[in-house]
C-alpha positions as CSV (number, residue, x, y, z in Angstrom):
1,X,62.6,-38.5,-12.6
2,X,60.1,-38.4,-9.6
3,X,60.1,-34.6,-9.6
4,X,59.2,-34.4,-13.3
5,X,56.6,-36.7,-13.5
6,X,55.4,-34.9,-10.2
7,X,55.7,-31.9,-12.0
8,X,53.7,-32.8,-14.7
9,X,51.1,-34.3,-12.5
10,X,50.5,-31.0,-10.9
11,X,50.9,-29.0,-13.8
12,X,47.8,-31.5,-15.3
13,X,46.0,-31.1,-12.2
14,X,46.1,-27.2,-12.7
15,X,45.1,-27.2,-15.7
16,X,41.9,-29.1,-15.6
17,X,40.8,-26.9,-13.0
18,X,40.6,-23.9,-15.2
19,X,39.1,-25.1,-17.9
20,X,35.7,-25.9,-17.0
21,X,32.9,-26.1,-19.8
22,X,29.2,-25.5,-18.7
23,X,26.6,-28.0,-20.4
24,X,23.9,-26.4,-22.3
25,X,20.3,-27.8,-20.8
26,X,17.0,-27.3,-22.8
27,X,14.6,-25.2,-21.1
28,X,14.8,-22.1,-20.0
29,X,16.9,-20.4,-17.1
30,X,16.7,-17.8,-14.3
31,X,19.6,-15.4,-13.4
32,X,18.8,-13.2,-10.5
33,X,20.3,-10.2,-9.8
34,X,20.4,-8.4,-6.5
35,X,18.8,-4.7,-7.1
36,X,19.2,-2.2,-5.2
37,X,16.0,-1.6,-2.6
38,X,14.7,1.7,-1.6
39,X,15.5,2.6,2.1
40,X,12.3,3.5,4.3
41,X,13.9,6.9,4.8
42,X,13.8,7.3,0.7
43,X,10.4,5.8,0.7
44,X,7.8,8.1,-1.3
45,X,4.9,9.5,0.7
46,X,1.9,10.2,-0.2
47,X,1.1,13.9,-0.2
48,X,-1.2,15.9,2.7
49,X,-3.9,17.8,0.3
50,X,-6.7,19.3,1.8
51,X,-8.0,20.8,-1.8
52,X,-8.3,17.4,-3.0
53,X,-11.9,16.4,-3.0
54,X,-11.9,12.8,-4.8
55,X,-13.9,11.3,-7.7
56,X,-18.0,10.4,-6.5
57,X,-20.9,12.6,-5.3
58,X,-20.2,14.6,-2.9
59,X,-18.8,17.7,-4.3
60,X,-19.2,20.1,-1.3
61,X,-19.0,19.1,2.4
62,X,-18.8,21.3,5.6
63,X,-19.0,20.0,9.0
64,X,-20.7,21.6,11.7
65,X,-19.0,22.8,14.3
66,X,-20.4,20.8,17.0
67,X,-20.2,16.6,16.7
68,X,-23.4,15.1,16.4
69,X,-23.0,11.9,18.7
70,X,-26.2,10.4,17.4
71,X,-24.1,10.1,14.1
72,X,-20.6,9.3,15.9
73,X,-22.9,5.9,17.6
74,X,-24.1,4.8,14.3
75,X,-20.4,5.4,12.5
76,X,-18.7,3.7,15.0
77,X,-20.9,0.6,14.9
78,X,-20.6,0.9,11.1
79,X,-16.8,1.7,11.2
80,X,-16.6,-1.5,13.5
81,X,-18.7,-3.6,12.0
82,X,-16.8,-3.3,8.4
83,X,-13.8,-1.2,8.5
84,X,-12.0,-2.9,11.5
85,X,-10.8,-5.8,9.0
86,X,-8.4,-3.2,7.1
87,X,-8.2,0.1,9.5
88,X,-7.1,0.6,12.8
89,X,-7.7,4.0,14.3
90,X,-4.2,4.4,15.1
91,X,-1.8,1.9,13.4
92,X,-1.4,1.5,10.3
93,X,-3.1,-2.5,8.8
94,X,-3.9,-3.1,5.5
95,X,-5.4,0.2,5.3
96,X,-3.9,3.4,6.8
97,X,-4.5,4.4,10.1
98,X,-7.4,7.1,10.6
99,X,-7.0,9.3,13.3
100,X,-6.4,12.6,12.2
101,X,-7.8,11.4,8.4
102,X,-8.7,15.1,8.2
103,X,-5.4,16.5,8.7
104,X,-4.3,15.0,5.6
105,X,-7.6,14.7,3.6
106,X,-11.0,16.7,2.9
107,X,-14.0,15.6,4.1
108,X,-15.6,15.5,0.9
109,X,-12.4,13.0,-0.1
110,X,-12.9,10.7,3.0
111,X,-16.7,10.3,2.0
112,X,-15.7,9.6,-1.6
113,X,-13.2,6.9,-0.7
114,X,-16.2,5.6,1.5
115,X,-18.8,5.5,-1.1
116,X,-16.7,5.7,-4.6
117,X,-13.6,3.3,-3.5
118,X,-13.5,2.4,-7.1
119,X,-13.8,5.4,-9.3
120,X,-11.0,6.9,-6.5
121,X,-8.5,4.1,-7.0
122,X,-9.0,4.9,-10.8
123,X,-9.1,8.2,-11.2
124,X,-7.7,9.9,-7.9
125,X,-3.8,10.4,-8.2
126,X,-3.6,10.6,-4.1
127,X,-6.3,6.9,-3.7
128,X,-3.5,5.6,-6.5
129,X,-0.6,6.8,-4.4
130,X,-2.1,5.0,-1.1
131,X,-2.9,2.0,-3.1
132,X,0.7,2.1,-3.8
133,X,1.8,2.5,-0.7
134,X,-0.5,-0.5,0.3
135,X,1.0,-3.3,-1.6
136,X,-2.0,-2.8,-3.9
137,X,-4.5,-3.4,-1.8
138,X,-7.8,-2.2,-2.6
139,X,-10.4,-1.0,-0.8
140,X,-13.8,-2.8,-1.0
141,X,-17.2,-0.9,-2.2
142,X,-19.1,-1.6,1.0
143,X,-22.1,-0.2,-0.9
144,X,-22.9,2.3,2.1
145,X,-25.7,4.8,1.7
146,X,-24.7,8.7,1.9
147,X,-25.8,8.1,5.5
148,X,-24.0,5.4,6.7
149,X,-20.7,7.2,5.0
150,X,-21.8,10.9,6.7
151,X,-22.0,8.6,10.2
152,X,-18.4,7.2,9.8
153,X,-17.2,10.2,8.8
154,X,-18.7,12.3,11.6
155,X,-17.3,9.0,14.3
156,X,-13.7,9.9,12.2
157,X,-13.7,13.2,13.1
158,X,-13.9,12.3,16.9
159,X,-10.6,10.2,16.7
C-alpha cells in the first residue's frame, strides 16, 4: 500500500510539472531575438574614388605642385581649432582619419565636404556611405569661407 500511494504521489508530482499555463498580462510584450551580427572582416567599406567630386561649388580643383606653407599655417590652426573634435590625422574618432584623404578622395570632394557637409551627406552616395560607417554621425557646416577650406585642404595634403 506504501508503494502505491508513493506511486501515485510521484506520478502527481510529474504531472504538474508539465503542464504549466502562462497568465495573459495586459500591456504589451518584448521578445528578443538574437540576430546574427556582421563580422568586421564582412564589414562594407566605403569605396576609394578619385572621379568623385561631391555636391557644392567647387567643380574643378588642381593643386600646385609645390605646398604653399603660408596656407598649410592657417589650415592647421583652422583644422585645429575646429576639426580636432571629430578627426584625428591618423586614427580614426568620430570622423575618419585624414592622412592620406587624397588617396581615397579628390580634392574638389574634400573641399565640398568642408564647405557643403550638408548637401554631401544628402546627395553624395560615398558622404552617405561614411555617414554609415560613422554611426550616423554628421558632420557640422562650420560655415568656412572658400579660403579657410583651400587652407585646410592644402595643411591635408602635407599629412
Amino acid at each position: 500500500m506504501k508503494k502505491t500511494v508513493m506511486v501515485l504521489a510521484l506520478g502527481a508530482m510529474i504531472a504538474s510539472c508539465g503542464g504549466k499555463k502562462e497568465e495573459k498580462k495586459d500591456g504589451f510584450e518584448v521578445s528578443r531575438t538574437k540576430t546574427e551580427e556582421k563580422k568586421a572582416t564582412e564589414k562594407e567599406e566605403v569605396p576609394v574614388d578619385l572621379d568623385n567630386k561631391g555636391v557644392g561649388p567647387i567643380t574643378d580643383l588642381e593643386f600646385p605642385d609645390d605646398i604653399n606653407n603660408e596656407m598649410v599655417a592657417r589650415g592647421k590652426a583652422k583644422f585645429e581649432a575646429i576639426c580636432v573634435a571629430c578627426h584625428m590625422v591618423d586614427k580614426r574618432m568620430i570622423g575618419p582619419a585624414l592622412k592620406g584623404v587624397y588617396d581615397r578622395r579628390s580634392p574638389e570632394w574634400v573641399m565640398n565636404m568642408i564647405l557643403n557637409p550638408d548637401g554631401m551627406l544628402k546627395e553624395d552616395p560615398i558622404a552617405k556611405a561614411l555617414l554609415k560607417e560613422y554611426n550616423n554621425a554628421i558632420m557640422l557646416n562650420q560655415n568656412l569661407t572658400e579660403d579657410e577650406a583651400r587652407d585646410i585642404a592644402e595643411y591635408l595634403r602635407t599629412l
